[in-house]
C-alpha positions in Angstrom: 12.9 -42.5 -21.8 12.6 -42.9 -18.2 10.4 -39.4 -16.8 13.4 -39.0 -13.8 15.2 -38.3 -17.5 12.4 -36.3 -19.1 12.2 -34.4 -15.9 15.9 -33.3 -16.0 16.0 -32.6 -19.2 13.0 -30.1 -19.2 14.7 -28.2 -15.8 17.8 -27.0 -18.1 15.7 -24.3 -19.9 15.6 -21.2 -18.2 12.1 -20.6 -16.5 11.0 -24.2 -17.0 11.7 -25.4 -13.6 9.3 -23.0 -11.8 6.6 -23.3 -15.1 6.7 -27.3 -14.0 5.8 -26.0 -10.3 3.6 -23.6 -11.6 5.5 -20.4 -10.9 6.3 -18.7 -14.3 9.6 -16.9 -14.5 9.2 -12.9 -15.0 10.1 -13.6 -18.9 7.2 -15.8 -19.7 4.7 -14.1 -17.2 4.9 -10.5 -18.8 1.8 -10.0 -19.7 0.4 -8.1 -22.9 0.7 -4.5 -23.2 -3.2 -2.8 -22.9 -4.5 0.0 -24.5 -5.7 2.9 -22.8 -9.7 1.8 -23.5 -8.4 -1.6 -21.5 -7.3 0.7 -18.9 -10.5 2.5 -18.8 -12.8 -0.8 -18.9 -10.6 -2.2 -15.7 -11.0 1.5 -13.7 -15.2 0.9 -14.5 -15.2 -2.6 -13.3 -13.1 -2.3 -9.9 -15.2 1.2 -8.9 -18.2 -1.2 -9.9 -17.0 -3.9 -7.6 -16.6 -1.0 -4.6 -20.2 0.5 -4.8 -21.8 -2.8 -4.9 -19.4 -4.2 -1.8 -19.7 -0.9 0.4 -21.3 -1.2 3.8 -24.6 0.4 4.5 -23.3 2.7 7.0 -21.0 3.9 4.1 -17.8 2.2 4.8 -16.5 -0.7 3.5 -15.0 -4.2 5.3 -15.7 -5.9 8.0 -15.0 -8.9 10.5 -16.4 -11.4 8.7 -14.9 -14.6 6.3 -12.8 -15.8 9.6 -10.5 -18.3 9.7 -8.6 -20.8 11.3 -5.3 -18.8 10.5 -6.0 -15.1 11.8 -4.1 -11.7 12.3 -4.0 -10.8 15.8 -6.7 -8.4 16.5 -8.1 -7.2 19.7 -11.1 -6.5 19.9 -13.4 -4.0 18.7 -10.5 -1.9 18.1 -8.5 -3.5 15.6 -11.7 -4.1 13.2 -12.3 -0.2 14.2 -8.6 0.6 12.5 -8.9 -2.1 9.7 -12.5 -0.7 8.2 -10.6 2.7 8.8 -7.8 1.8 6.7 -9.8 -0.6 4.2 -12.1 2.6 3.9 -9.5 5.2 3.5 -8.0 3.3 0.6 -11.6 2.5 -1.1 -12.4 5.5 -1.2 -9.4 7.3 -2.5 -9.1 4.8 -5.2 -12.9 5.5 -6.4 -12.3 9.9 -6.5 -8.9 8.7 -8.1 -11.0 7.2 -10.8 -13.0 10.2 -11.4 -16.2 7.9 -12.1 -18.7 10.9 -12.5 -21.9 8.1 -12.6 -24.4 9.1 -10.2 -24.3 5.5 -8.5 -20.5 6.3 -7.5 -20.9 9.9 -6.8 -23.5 8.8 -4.1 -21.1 6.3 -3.0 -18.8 8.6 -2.4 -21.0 11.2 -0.5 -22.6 8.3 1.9 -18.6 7.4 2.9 -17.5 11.2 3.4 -20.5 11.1 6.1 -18.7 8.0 7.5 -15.7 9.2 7.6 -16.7 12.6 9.4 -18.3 11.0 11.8 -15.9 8.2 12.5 -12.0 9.4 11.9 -11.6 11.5 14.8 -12.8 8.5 17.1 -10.5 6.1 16.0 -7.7 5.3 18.4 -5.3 2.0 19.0 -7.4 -0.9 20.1 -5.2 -1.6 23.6 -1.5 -1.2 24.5 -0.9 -4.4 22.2 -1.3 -2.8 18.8 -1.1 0.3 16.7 -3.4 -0.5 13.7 -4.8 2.5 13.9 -2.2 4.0 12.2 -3.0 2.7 8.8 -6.5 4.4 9.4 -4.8 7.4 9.8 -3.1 7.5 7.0 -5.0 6.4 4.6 -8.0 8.2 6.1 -5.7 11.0 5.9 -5.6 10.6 1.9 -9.1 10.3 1.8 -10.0 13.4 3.4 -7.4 15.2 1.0 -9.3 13.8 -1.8 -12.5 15.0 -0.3 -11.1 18.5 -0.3 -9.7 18.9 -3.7 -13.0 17.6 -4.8 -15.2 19.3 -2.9 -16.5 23.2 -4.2 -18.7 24.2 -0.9 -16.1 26.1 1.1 -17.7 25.4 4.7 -17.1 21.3 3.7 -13.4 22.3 2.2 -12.6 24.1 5.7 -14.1 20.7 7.5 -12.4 18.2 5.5 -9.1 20.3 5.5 -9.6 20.5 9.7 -10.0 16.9 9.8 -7.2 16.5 8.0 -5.1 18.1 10.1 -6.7 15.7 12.8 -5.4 12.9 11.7 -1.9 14.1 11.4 -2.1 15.4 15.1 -3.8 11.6 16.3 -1.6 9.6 14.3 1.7 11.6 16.0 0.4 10.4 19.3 1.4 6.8 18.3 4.9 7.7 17.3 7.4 5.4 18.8 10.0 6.4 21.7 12.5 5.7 18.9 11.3 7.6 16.0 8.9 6.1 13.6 5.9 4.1 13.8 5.0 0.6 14.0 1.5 -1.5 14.0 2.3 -4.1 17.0 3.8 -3.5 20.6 3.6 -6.8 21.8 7.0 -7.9 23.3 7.8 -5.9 26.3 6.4 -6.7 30.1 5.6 -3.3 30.5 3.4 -0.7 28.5 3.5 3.2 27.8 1.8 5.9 26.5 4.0 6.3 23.9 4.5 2.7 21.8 7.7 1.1 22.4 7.2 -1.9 20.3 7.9 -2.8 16.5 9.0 0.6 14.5 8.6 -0.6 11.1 10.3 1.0 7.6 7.2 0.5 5.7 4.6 1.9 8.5 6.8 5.0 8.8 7.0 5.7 4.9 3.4 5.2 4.9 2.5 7.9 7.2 5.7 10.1 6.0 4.1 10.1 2.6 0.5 10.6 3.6 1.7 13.4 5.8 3.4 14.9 3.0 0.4 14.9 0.5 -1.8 16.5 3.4 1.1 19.3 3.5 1.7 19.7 -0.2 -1.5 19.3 -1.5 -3.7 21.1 1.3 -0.9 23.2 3.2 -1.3 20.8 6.4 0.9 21.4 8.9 3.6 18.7 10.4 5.5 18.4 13.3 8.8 18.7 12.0 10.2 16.9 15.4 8.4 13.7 14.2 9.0 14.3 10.6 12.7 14.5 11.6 12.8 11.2 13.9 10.9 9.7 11.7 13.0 9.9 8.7 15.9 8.6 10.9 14.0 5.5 11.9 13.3 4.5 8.1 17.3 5.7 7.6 18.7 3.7 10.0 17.1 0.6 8.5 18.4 1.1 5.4 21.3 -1.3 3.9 23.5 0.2 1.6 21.9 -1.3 -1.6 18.7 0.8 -0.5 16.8 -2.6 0.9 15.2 -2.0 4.2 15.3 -3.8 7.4 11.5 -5.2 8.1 11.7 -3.5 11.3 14.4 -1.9 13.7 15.0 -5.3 15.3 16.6 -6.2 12.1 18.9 -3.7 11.5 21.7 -6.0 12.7 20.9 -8.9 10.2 21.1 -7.4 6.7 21.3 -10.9 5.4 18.1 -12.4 6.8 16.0 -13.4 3.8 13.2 -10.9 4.6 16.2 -8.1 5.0 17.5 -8.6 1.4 16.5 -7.3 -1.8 14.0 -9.9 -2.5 12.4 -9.6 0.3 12.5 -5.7 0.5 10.8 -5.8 -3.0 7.7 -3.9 -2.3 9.2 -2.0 0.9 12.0 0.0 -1.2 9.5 1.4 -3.1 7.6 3.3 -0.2 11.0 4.1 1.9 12.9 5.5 -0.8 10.0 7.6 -1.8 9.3 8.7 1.7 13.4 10.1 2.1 13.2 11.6 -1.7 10.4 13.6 -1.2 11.4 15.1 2.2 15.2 15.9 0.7 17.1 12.8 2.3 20.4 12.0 0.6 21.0 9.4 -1.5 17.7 8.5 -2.9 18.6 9.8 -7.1 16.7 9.1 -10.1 19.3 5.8 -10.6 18.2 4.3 -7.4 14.7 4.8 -8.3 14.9 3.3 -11.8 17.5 0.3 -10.4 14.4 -0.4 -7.8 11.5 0.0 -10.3 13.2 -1.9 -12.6 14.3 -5.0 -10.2 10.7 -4.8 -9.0 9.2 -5.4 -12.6 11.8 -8.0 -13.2 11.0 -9.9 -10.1 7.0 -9.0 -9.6 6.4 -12.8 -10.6 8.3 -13.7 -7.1 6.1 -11.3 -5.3 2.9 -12.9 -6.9 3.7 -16.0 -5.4 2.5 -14.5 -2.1 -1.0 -13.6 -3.4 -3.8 -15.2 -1.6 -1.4 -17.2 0.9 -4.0 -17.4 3.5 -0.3 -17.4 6.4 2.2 -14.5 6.4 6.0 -14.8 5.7 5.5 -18.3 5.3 7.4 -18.2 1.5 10.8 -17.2 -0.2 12.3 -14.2 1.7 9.5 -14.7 4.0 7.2 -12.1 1.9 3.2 -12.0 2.2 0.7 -11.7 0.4 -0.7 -8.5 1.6 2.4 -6.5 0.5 1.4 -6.8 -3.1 -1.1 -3.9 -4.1 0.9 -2.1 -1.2 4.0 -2.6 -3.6 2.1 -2.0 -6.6 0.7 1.4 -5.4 4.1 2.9 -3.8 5.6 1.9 -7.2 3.7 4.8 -8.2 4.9 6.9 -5.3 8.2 6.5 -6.4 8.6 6.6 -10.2 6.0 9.5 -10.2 9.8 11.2 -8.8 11.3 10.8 -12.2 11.4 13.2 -14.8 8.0 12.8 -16.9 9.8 11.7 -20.3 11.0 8.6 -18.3 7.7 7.8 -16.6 5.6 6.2 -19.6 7.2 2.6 -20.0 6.9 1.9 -16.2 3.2 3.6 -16.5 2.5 0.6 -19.7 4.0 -2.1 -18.1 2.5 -1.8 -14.4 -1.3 -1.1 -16.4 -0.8 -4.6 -17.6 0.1 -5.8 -14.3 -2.6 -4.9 -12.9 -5.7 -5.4 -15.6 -3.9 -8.6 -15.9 -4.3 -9.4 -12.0 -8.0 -8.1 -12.1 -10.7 -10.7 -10.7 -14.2 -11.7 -12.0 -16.1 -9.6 -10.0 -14.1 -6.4 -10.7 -11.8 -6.6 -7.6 -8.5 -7.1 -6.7 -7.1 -8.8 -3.9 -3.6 -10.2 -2.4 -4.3 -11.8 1.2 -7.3 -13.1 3.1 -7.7 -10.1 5.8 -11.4 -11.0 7.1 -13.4 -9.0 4.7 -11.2 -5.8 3.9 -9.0 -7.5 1.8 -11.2 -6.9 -1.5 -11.6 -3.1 -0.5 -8.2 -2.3 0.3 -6.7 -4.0 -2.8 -9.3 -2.6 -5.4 -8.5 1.1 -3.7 -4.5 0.4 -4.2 -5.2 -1.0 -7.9 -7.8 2.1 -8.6 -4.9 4.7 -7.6 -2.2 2.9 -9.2 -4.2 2.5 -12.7 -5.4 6.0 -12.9 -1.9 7.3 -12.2 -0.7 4.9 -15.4 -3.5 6.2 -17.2 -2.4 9.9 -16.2 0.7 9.2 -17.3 0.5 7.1 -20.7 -2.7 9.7 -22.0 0.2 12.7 -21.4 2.9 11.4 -23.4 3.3 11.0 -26.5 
């Protein structure tokens, strides 16, 4: 039998076409369910991998591991917003764990310093980008952390203060047209206000970071930019609740990064963000349709891991939206009703111990040398919330 034969013979079972390429179908990549001590064995290993990576200064990342293929990044203030962000995510994943070990509690208390000292400074490296943003938010989470954590009531009042810092800072970088964005390259003129890229994903971000800060700390919001806000994510929304990459695409719906595919890990965060701030149309059936058809097709969105050049895939998806989609899975099924919460909780545990690397991390894109922080933090908060969840159920 002639291989040409062999070959088409072997491509008429379901799955086997992409196993020949290497790609395994969602059936045969499932991986095995993991008991709770699997759980707790993963959660020691990744806040392991943090306190041995963390910077001396207390932080973690930096601009190091270059490249040939590189994110645009002005500099210093780009690497300024990436550590921020990278940092803000580390350490929220490590209190998340609630790792009680001296070694990590020291960890924890050397980047608190950090961040004290080195949130209220950050700003957007030039008129080009707005990567500041994610250090806002996510430094934003951080500081809530801090707080719930903390028991001297002169560092609660600071971290709650600084808090409400970041919310005021990151509201400077609101765009003209609601929302916020992370580049503002294209126009021949520049403004105080960005007028660039307004991004779904960038504005659910800091929508749900705001909305921890208010619920969990009593933060206050401008309810102006919470408002416009909500309509920039709303107006990018297709009727099957997939989201436009940004508000340049609202007019192609059928672009392959527009469609469900490639709106995989975006849906998660944007229908979150307009649940929790009472936006119509986001029900418990949209949020079980979306977690489901993210489970189902999380073996297409692995494909991107560790592809050192963005969009350059199916549905033009990249790497780096991974862990982002693993961790606002979280966001959103944490909306359902508790009894229906446990099987997503088992099945995204063994996602993630299954995706863990040797030395304790986890990563999904090359970013210089935050991508190991900022993926271990997202996979810390997402496997304690699964552990929350399957320990509470019986």
């Amino acid at each position: 039998m002639s291989k040409l034969i062999q070959f088409k013979k072997l491509t008429r079972t379901p799955g086997t076409f992409f196993l020949l390429l290497g790609f395994a179908s969602a059936e045969t990549a499932t991986p095995p369910p993991v008991t709770l001590k699997d759980i707790d064995a993963c959660i020691t290993r990744g806040v392991d991998f943090l306190v041995a990576d963390q910077n001396a200064d207390g932080s973690w990342g930096s601009a190091t591991r270059t490249k040939h293929i590189n994110i645009y990044a002005p500099l210093p203030g780009a690497h300024d917003a990436y550590r921020a962000g990278a940092t803000g995510l580390a350490l929220s994943g490590m209190i998340d764990a609630a790792d009680n070990r001296p070694t990590t509690l020291a960890s924890i208390e050397k980047c608190a310093v950090w961040s004290i000292e080195h949130l209220p400074k950050l700003r957007r490296a030039d008129q080009t980008t707005t990567y500041n943003i994610w250090g806002h938010a996510y430094g934003l989470r951080s500081l809530v952390r801090l707080h719930q954590r903390e028991t001297n009531e002169e560092k609660k009042t600071l971290y709650k203060d600084l808090a409400q810092q970041q919310i005021e800072l990151v509201g400077r970088y609101e765009d003209v047209n609601g929302g916020f964005g992370y580049l503002d390259l294209f126009d021949d003129f520049t403004s105080q206000k960005p007028t660039g890229i307004t991004t779904s994903f960038t504005s659910a971000t800091v929508m749900l970071a705001m909305y921890e800060g208010r619920e969990k700390l009593g933060l206050k919001l401008n309810d102006k930019i919470v408002g416009t806000s909500l309509d920039s994510i709303k107006r990018q929304q297709f009727p099957d609740k997939s989201y436009g990459y940004s508000h340049e695409h609202i007019m192609r719906p059928r672009a392959d990064i527009n469609r469900p595919a490639g709106s995989l890990a975006r849906s998660q965060a944007c229908n979150a963000a307009l649940r929790v701030y009472g936006r119509d149309g986001i029900t418990d059936e949209v949020i079980i349709e979306w977690a489901d058809r993210f489970l189902a097709r999380e073996g297409w969105l692995s494909i991107a891991r560790k592809r050192p050049k963005p969009h350059d895939i199916h549905f033009k998806i990249s790497g780096y939206f991974y862990y982002y989609g693993i961790y606002y899975f979280t966001e959103s099924v944490r909306l359902l009703p508790p009894e229906k919460q446990k099987p997503y909780a088992e099945k995204l545990a063994a996602l993630i111990v299954s995706k863990q690397e040797k030395d304790g991390s986890w990563w999904d894109y090359p970013l210089y040398d935050y991508h190991q922080p900022y993926g271990t933090g997202y996979s810390l908060m997402a496997l304690t919330w699964c552990k929350k969840v399957i320990s509470a159920t019986p």
